[in-house]
PABAMI-139097 format. One line per field, with one value per residue (C-alpha): x, y, z; residue in three letters; residue number from 1. Coordinates in pm, 1 decimal. Example, Ala and Ser with C-alpha at 12.3 -4.5 7.8 and 13.67 -1.06 7.14 Angstrom:
<nodes>
east = (1230.0;1367.0)
north = (-450.0;-106.0)
up = (780.0;714.0)
code = (ALA;SER)
pos = (1;2)
</nodes>
This chain:
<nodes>
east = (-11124.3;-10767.1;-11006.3;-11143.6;-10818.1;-10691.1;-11043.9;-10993.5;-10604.0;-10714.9;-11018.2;-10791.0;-10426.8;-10165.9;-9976.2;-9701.8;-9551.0;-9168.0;-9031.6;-8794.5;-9076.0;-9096.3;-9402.9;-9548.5;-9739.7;-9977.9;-10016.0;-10258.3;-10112.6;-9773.7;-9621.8;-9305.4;-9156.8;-9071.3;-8956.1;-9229.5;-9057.4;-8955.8;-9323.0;-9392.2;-9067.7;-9268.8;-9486.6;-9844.8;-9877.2;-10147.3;-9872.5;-9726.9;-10113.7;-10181.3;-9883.8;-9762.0;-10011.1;-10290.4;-10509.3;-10330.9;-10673.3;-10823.0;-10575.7;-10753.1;-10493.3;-10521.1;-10530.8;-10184.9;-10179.1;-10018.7;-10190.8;-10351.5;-10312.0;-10518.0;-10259.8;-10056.3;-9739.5;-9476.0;-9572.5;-9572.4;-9247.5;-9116.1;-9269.5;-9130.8;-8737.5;-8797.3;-8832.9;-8580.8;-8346.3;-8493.4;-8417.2;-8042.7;-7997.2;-7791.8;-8027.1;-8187.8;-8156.0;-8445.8;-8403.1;-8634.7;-8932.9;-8744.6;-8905.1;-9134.0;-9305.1;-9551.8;-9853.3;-9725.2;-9663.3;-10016.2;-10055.0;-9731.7;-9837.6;-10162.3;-10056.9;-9785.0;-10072.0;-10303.0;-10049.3;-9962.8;-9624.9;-9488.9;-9168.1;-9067.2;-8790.7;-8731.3;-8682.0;-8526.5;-8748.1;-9043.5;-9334.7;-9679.8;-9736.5;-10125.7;-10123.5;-9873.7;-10010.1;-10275.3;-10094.1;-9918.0;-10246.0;-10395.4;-10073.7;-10131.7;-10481.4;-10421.9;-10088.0;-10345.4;-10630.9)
north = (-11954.1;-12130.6;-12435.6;-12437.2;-12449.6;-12735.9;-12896.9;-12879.9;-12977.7;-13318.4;-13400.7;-13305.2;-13320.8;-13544.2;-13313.1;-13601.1;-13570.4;-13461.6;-13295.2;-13533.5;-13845.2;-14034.5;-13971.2;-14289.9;-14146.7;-14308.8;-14083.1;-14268.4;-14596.9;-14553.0;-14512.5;-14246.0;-14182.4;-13831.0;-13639.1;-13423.7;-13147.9;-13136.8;-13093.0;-12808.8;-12600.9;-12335.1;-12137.5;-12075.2;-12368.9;-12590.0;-12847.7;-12700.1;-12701.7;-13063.8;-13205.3;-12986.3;-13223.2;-12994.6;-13215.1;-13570.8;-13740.5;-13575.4;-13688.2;-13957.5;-14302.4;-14627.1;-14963.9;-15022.4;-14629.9;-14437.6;-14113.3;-14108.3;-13814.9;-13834.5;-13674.8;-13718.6;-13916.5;-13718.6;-13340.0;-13421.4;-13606.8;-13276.4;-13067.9;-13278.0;-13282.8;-12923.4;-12911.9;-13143.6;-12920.1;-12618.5;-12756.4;-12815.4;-12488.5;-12207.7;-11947.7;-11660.3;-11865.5;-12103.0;-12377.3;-12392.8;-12610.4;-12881.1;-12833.6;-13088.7;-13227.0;-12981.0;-13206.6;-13207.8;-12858.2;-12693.1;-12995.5;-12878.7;-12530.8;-12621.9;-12813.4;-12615.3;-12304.9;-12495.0;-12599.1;-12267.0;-12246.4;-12004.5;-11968.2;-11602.2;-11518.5;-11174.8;-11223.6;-11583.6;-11727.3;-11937.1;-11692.6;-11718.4;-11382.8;-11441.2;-11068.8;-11107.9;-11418.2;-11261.5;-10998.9;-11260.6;-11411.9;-11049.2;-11020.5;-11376.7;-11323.1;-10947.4;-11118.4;-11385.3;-11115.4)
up = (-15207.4;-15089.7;-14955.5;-15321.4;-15525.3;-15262.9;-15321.7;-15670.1;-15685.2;-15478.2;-15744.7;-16089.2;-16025.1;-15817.5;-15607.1;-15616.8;-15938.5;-15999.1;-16317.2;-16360.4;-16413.2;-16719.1;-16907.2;-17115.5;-17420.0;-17655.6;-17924.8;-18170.4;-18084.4;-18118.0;-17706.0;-17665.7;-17335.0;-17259.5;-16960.6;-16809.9;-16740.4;-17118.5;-17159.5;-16894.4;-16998.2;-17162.4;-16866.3;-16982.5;-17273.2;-17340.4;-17233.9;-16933.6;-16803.3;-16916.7;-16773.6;-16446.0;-16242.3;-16168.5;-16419.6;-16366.8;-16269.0;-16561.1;-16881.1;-17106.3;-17066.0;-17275.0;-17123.8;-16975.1;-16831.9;-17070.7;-17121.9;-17472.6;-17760.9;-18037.3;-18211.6;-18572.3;-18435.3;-18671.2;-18603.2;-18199.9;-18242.0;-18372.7;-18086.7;-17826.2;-18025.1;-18047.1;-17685.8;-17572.1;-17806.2;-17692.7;-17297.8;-17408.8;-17611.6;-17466.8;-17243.0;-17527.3;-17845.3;-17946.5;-18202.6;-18491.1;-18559.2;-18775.6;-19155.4;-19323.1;-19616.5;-19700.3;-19644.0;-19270.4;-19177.9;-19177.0;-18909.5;-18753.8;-18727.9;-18612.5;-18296.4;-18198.2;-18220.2;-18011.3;-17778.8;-17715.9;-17881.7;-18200.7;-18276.2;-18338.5;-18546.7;-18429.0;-18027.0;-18137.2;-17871.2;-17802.9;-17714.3;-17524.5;-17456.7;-17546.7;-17653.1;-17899.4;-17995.7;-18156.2;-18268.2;-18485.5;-18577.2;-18721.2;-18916.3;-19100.7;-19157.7;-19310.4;-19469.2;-19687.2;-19772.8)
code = (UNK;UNK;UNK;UNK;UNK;UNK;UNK;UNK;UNK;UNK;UNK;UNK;UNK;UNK;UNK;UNK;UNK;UNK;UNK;UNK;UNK;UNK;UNK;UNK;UNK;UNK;UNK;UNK;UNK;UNK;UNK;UNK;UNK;UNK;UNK;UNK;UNK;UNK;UNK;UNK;UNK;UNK;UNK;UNK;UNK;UNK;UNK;UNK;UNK;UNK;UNK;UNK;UNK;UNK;UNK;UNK;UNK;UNK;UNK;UNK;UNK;UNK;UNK;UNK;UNK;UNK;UNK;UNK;UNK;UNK;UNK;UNK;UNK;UNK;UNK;UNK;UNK;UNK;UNK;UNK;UNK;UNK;UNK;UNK;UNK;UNK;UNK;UNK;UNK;UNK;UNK;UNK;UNK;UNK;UNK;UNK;UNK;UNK;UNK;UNK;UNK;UNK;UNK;UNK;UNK;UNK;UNK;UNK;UNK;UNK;UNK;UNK;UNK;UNK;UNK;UNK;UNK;UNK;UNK;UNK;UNK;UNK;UNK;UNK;UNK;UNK;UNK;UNK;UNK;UNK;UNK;UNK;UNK;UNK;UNK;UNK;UNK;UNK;UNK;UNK;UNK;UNK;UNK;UNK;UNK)
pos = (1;2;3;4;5;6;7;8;9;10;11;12;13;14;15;16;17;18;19;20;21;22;23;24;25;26;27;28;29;30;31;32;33;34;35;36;37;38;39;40;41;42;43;44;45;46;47;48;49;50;51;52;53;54;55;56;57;58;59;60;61;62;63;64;65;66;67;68;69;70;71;72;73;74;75;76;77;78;79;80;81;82;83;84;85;86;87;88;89;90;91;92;93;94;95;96;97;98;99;100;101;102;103;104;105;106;107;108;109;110;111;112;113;114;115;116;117;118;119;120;121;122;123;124;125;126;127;128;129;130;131;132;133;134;135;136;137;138;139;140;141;142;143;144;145)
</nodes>
């Protein structure tokens, strides 16, 4: 089983990356550069997996190398101040999604579900817990019936 994972870390990931490296993102056209380990802060996202290396080989990148994000620019923008904000903030007390235009934050909410990320009030603190997850999403759904 070991010889499989280190199979499968040589065919997907690059076991050479470093938290610290500058990540060149083309996210529908427009590039940002972000820190990885801004990315990977929160153990158990969507973006902690697609960035922590194990899948290097296998992230979609344009024409000069920058990995590509078929994504809407402004609501990752936020997700990635949030998290540079959220890296800064004292230990136990997460910052807030910054708010919107309306026609924006159903996107917002969207990505920040799919990339594994909720912001919950009551522990003040980004939570994955997959369990509570959808705990949270049985509440909204009996919350709008």
């Amino acid at each position: 089983m070991d010889n499989q994972k280190h199979q499968c870390m040589l065919d997907n990931g690059d076991m050479n990356i470093n938290e610290d490296d500058m990540l060149k993102l083309n996210l529908g056209g427009k590039i940002i550069t972000v820190e990885r380990d801004i990315l990977t802060q929160i153990k158990g996202s969507m973006l902690e997996a697609m960035f922590s290396g194990r899948w290097e080989k296998q992230l979609q990148r344009d024409g000069d190398g920058c990995i590509f994000l078929d994504v809407n620019l402004i609501c990752f923008q936020i997700i990635v101040d949030y998290l540079v904000e959220m890296k800064y903030s004292s230990k136990g007390i997460a910052p807030h999604p910054t708010f919107i235009e309306e026609d924006f934050d159903k996107i917002l909410q969207q990505m920040m579900k799919y990339f594994g990320m909720k912001n919950n009030a009551e522990l003040d603190a980004c939570s994955l817990d997959l369990e509570e997850n959808q705990l949270y999403e049985e509440e909204e759904n009996q919350s709008t019936q």
